[in-house]
N, C-alpha and C positions, 0 to 999 in steps of 0.2 A: 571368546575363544579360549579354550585349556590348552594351555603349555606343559608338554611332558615335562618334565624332570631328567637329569641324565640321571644315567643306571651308575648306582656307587655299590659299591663293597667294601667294608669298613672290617681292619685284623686290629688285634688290641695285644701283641705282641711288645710294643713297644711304650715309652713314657706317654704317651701321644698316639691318637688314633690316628692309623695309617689307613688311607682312603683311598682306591680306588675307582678313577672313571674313564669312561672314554673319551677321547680327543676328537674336535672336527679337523684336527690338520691333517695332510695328507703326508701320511708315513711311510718310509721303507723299512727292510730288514737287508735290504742287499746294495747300498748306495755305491760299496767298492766295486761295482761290475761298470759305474761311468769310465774311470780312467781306461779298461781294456777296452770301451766300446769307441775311444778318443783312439787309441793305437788299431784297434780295427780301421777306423777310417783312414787312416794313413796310408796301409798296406793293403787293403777292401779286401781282405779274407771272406766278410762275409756277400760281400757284394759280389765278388765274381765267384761264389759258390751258388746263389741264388738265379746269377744267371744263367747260369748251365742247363737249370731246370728247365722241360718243357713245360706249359704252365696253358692244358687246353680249355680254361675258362673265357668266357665270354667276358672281357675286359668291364665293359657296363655294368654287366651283373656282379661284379668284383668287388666285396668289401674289404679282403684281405689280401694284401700282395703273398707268393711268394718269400720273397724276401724279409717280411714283417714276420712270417712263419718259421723262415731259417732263425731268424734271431733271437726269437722267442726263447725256440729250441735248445739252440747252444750256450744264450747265456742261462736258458735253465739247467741246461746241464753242468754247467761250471758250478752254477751257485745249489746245487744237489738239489734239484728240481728234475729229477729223470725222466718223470714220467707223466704222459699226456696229463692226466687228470690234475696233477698238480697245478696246471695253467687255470681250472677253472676258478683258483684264488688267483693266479697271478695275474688275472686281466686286466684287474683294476688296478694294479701296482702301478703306483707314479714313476718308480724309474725303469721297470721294463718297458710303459709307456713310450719313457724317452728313447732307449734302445732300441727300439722298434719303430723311433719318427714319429712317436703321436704325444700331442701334447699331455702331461701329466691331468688336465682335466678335460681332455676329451673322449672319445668313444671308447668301449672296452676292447681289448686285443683278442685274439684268437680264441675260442672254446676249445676244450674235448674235439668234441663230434667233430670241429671243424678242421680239426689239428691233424684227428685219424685218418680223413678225407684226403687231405694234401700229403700225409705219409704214405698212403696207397694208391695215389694216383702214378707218382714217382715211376716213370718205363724206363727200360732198359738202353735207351738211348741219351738219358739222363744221366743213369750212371754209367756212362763210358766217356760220357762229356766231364762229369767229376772228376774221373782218374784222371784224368789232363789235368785237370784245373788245380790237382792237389798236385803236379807235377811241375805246373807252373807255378805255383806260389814258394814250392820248394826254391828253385832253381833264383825267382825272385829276391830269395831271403838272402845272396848272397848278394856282397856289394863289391866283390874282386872274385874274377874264375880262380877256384878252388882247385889245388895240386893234386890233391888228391881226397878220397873221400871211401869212408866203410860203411857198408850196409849190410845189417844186419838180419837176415829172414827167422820169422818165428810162426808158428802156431798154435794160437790162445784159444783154450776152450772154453766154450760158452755154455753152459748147461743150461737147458732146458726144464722148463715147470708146464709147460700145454704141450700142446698139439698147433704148432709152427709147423708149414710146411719144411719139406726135405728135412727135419732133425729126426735123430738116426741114434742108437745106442753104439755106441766107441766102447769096446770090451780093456781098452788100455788105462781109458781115463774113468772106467766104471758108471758109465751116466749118460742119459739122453740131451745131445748138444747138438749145436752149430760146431762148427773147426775153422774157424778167419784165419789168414794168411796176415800178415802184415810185412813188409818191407821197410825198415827205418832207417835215418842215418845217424849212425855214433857218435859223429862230428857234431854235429846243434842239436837232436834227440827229437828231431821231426817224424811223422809219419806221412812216408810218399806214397804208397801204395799200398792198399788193402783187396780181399778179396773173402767176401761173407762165399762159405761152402756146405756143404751137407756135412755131417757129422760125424759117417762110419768112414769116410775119404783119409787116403794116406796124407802124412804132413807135408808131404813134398809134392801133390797135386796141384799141376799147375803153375805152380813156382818156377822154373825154367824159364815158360812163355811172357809172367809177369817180368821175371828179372830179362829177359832178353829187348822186352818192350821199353822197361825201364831205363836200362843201357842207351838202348837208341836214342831215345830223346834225350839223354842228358850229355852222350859225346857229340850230338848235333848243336848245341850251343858251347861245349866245352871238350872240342876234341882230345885236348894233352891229358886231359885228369886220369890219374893214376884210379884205378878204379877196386877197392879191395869189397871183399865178398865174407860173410861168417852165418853158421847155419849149425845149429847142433846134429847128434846121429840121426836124426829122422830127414834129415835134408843130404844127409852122403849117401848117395845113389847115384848110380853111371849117369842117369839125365843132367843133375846136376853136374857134375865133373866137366860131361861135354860141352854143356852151354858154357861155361866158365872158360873151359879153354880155347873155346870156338871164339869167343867175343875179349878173350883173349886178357882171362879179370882175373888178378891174385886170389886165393880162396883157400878158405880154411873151415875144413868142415868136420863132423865129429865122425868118426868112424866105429860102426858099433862090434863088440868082442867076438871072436870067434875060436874054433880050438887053433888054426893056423898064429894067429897073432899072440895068442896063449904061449903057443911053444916057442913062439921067438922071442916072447918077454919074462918068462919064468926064472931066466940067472935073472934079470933085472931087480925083479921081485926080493925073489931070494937075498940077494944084496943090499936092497933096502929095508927086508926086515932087521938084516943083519946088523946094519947100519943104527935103526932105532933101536935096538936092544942094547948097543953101544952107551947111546946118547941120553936112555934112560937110567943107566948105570951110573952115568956120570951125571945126571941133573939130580940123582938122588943124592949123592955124596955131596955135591954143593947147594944142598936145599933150595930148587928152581924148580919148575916147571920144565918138562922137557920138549923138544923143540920136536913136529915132525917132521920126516926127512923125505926124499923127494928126488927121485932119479929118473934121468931121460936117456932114450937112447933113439936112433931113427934106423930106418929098413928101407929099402925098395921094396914092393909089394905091391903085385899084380893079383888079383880076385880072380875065378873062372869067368865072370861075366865083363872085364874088364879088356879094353884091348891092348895094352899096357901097361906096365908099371907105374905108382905111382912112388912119393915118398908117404913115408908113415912114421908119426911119432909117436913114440908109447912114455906115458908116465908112469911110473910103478912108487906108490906113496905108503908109509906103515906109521901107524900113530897107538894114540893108544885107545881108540875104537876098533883099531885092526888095518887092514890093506886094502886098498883102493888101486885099483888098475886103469887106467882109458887109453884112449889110442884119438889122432886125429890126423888126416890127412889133407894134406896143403901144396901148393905149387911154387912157396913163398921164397924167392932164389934165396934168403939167408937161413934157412931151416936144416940144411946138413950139417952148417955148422954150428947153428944159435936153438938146439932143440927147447930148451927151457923159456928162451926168448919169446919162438914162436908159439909156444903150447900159454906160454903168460897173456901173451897177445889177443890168443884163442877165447882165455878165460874173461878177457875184458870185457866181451859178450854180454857177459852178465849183468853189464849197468844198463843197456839197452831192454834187458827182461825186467828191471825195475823198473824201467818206464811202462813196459806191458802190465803191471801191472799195478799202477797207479791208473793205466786205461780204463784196466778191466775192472778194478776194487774201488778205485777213488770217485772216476765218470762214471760210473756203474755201465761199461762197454756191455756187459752181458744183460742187459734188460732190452734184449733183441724178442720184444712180447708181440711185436705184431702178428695176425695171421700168415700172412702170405709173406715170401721168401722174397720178393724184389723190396716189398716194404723194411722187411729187415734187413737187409742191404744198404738201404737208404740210411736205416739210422747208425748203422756201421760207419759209416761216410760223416751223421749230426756230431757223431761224439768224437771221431778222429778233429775232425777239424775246432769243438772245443778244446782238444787236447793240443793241436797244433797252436790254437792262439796261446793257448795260456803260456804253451814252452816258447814262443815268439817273444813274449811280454816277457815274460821270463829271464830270457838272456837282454832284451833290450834297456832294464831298469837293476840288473845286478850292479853292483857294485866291482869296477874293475880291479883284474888280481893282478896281484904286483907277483913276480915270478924271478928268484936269482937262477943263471943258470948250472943245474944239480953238475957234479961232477965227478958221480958213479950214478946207476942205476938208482931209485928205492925202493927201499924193501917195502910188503905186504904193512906190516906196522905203519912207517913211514908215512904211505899215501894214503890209513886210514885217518892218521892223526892230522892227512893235513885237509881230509876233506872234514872232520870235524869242526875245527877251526874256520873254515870256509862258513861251514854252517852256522856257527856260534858267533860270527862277524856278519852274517848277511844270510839270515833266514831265509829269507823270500827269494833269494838271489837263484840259491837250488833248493826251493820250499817242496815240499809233495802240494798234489790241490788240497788235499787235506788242511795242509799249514796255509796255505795261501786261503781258503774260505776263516779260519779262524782269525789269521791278522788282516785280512786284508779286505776280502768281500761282505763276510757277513757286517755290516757294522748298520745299523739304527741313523736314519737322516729327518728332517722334516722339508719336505718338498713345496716352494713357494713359487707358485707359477701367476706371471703377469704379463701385461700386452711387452713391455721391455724385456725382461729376461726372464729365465727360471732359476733360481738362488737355491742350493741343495746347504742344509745346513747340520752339519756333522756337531757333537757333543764335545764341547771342551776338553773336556776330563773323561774321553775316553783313552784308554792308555800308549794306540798305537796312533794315535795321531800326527807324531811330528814323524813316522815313518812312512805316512799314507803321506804327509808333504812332500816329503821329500822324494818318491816314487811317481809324482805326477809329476816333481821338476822335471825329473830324468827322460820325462815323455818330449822336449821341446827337445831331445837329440835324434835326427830324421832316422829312421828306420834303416837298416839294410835294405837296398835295394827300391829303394821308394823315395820320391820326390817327398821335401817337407811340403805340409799340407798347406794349402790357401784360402783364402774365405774368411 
C-alpha cells in the first residue's frame, strides 16, 4: 500500500527553510464566539428566537433543527460570515459545530441550499411571533423595573444590488433600497423593534402603530416608567405628535425649516453671527482657535395641519463653515426654560445612530439578498438579534465605571475625553463588532474532542489572551434578568 505524503511548501526567506503543511487537527478561526454562546445560554436569546419559528417540516424527515440554523446564522454573522454561502466552509468548523449542539466530529451543519430553504420558508406568523420575543428579551434584560427609559426611532437604508421584492428607488437617498424602521433603547443600546419596509415609503410609515404597540407591552409589566421618545425630522409629523400625546410619552422630535420658523429665528441668527465674529476677533488676538457659538431660543408654534400649538426650539449656530439653523419640537415640561438643555438631550440621539450603524456596516444589516420580501424580513430579525447579543455581552463583561458625582454640567470636550478613556481602559467594554472580531472572536484554537470532554486549546502567546481570561471570568456573574445557569 502507498502512503501519500503531506503537501509541503517550502519559502527560503529565511536562515532556515520555512516549511509549510497541513495539520490533521481539527482547527478554528473563530474560537472567541464559545464564551458569547456560554452567555447565550444563560439568557436563551437564541433559543427562544428559534422557537418562535413555525417550522412545517416533517420532524422524521429532519436533519437540521431550526434552531441549529438560527445559530449558525447569527454566530456567522457576528464573526463576518454574512452570507449563506459562507456556511458551506463553515459546516465543518469544529466550534460552530459546538454552537450548534453537534459534536466537533460529527455530522456537517447546515449547507447553502438548505440555509436558503429555512430563510424562505419564514411566514409571517413567525415574524409577529419575533417582535414579541425581541420584546421579551428586551424587558428580560432588566433585573430592577426601569424609571424611566429613551427610545430612539430611526430609518436605515438598505441599498439594494437585485431585484428583492418591494425595493423601490428613494429619490432622497439616491438609490434602490429597502427603508427598516428600527426602534432602540439609549438606555442598554438594544434593538426592540424592527420593521423591513419597501423603499420609496416615508420614514415615519408605520412607526406610530409600532411605537403604540411597543408602549403597550412595556407599561404592562412596567406601569410607572417614565417613557421618553426621539425621532429626527422625518419622524415630526402630526401622527407622531398624536400618538406620543395620546400614550401620553415625553418626545422630542426634529422639526424640519420653513419660511414661518425662518422669520421667527432670523434676530436669533443674526446675533449669533454676531457673536462669532466677536469670538473670532478675540481667538485671533490670543493665538487659539475660535470657539463656535450657539443660541437657543423657544416659541409656541401651531402648523396649518396642527390642532394646536406646540413648543419649538430653534438653535441658530455660526462657525467658521458658516450657519447652521434647526429647529425641534418637544413636550419636555423643562424646555421653556432649559432650551439648550433640551436641544443637548435631542442631540444625544446620535450615539443610538452609531449603533445603526455598526448594524448596518459592521453586521453587514444591509445584505437583505434574498428574493422575496418576508425572507428579507427574516434576516432583519438574524442580524438584530446578533446585534442584540453582542450589546448583552457587551455590557455584561465591561468593566465597571467608577463615576464621582460632576457638580456642573460637561462640556462637549469633557464627555468626549471621558469616553476615550473609557475606551483606552476597557476596549471591549464599548468595542464596535469590529473591535470585538479583532480582540476577541477572531482568534486560532485546536479543537480536541473525546468521549470525556472537548478541551479548546487557545495559543500561549497570542497577545489578547490574559483579556479573553479574564472576560470569561466575568461570565460566572448571572446576567440581568436570568437565573444563573445549572447543569
Amino acid at each position: 500500500m502507498s502512503i501519500q505524503p503531506a503537501w509541503q511548501q517550502t519559502f527560503a526567506f529565511f536562515d532556515r527553510p520555512v516549511v509549510l503543511e497541513p495539520s490533521r487537527a481539527a482547527l478554528t478561526s473563530d474560537a472567541g464566539l464559545l464564551p458569547l454562546r456560554q452567555f447565550d445560554q444563560q439568557i436563551g436569546l437564541t433559543q427562544a428566537f428559534a422557537q418562535a419559528l413555525e417550522d412545517p417540516r416533517d420532524p422524521d424527515l429532519t436533519e437540521h433543527s431550526f434552531l441549529e440554523m438560527v445559530r449558525c446564522r447569527i454566530y456567522g454573522i457576528l464573526a463576518d460570515y454574512e452570507d449563506q454561502n459562507d456556511h458551506d466552509t463553515l459546516r465543518t468548523d469544529p466550534v460552530f459545530k459546538l454552537i450548534a449542539d453537534r459534536s466537533p466530529d460529527g455530522a456537517d451543519l447546515a449547507s447553502q441550499p438548505t440555509l436558503s430553504r429555512f430563510e424562505n420558508a419564514i411566514n409571517i406568523k413567525s415574524l409577529k411571533r419575533l417582535r414579541d420575543v425581541f420584546i421579551d428579551q428586551f424587558i428580560a434584560s432588566f433585573d430592577t423595573p426601569p424609571r424611566r427609559l429613551t427610545l430612539d426611532l430611526d430609518a436605515i437604508d438598505d441599498p439594494a444590488h437585485g431585484h428583492q421584492q418591494l425595493t423601490f428607488w428613494h429619490g432622497y437617498y439616491d438609490q434602490n433600497q429597502y427603508l427598516p424602521l428600527a426602534i432602540t433603547c439609549a438606555d442598554n443600546d438594544q434593538f426592540i423593534m424592527l420593521a423591513l419596509r419597501p423603499g420609496n415609503v416615508h420614514a415615519a410609515l408605520g412607526a406610530d402603530d409600532d411605537l403604540a404597540y411597543l408602549v403597550r407591552r412595556l407599561r404592562r409589566v412596567w406601569p410607572a416608567v417614565v417613557l421618553v421618545v426621539r425621532g429626527d425630522a422625518g419622524f415630526g409629523v402630526p401622527a407622531m405628535y398624536d400618538v406620543s400625546e395620546r400614550l401620553e410619552l415625553l418626545y422630542t422630535f426634529g422639526l424640519s425649516s420653513n419660511a414661518v420658523l425662518q422669520r421667527r429665528s432670523d434676530a436669533l441668527l443674526a446675533q449669533a453671527v454676531a457673536t462669532w465674529e466677536q469670538e473670532r476677533e478675540l481667538a485671533k488676538r490670543e493665538g487659539r482657535t475660535a470657539v463656535p457659538q450657539r443660541l437657543f431660543t423657544g416659541f409656541w408654534y401651531q402648523a396649518g395641519s396642527w390642532p394646536h400649538a406646540r413648543w419649538v426650539i430653534a438653535k441658530a449656530e455660526a462657525n467658521a463653515q458658516g450657519t447652521n439653523r434647526r429647529f425641534i419640537v418637544t413636550n419636555r415640561p423643562g424646555a421653556p426654560l432649559l432650551a439648550e438643555a433640551t436641544y443637548d438631550e435631542y442631540v444625544g440621539r446620535g450615539e443610538s445612530e452609531n449603533r445603526n450603524k455598526e448594524f448596518k456596516c459592521d453586521l453587514a444589516m444591509d445584505r437583505l439578498s434574498d428574493h422575496r420580501f418576508l425572507a428579507n424580513y427574516f434576516r432583519l430579525y438574524l442580524h438584530a438579534a446578533a446585534m442584540n447579543l453582542l450589546v448583552r455581552f457587551r455590557r455584561q463583561v465591561a468593566l465597571p465605571i467608577s463615576r464621582t458625582p460632576p457638580t456642573e454640567a460637561p462640556t462637549e470636550a469633557e464627555r468626549r475625553r471621558h469616553f476615550r478613556m473609557r475606551r483606552q481602559q476597557d476596549p471591549l467594554g464599548k468595542g464596535q463588532p469590529w473591535t470585538w472580531r479583532s480582540l476577541f472572536i477572531k482568534v486560532a484554537a485546536e479543537v480536541v474532542a473525546s468521549s470525556r470532554r472537548i478541551v479548546i486549546r487557545l495559543s500561549s502567546c497570542w497577545p489578547h489572551l490574559d483579556q479573553f481570561q479574564q472576560i470569561c471570568e466575568r461570565l460566572h456573574i448571572p446576567a440581568p434578568g436570568v437565573a444563573p445557569a445549572t447543569g
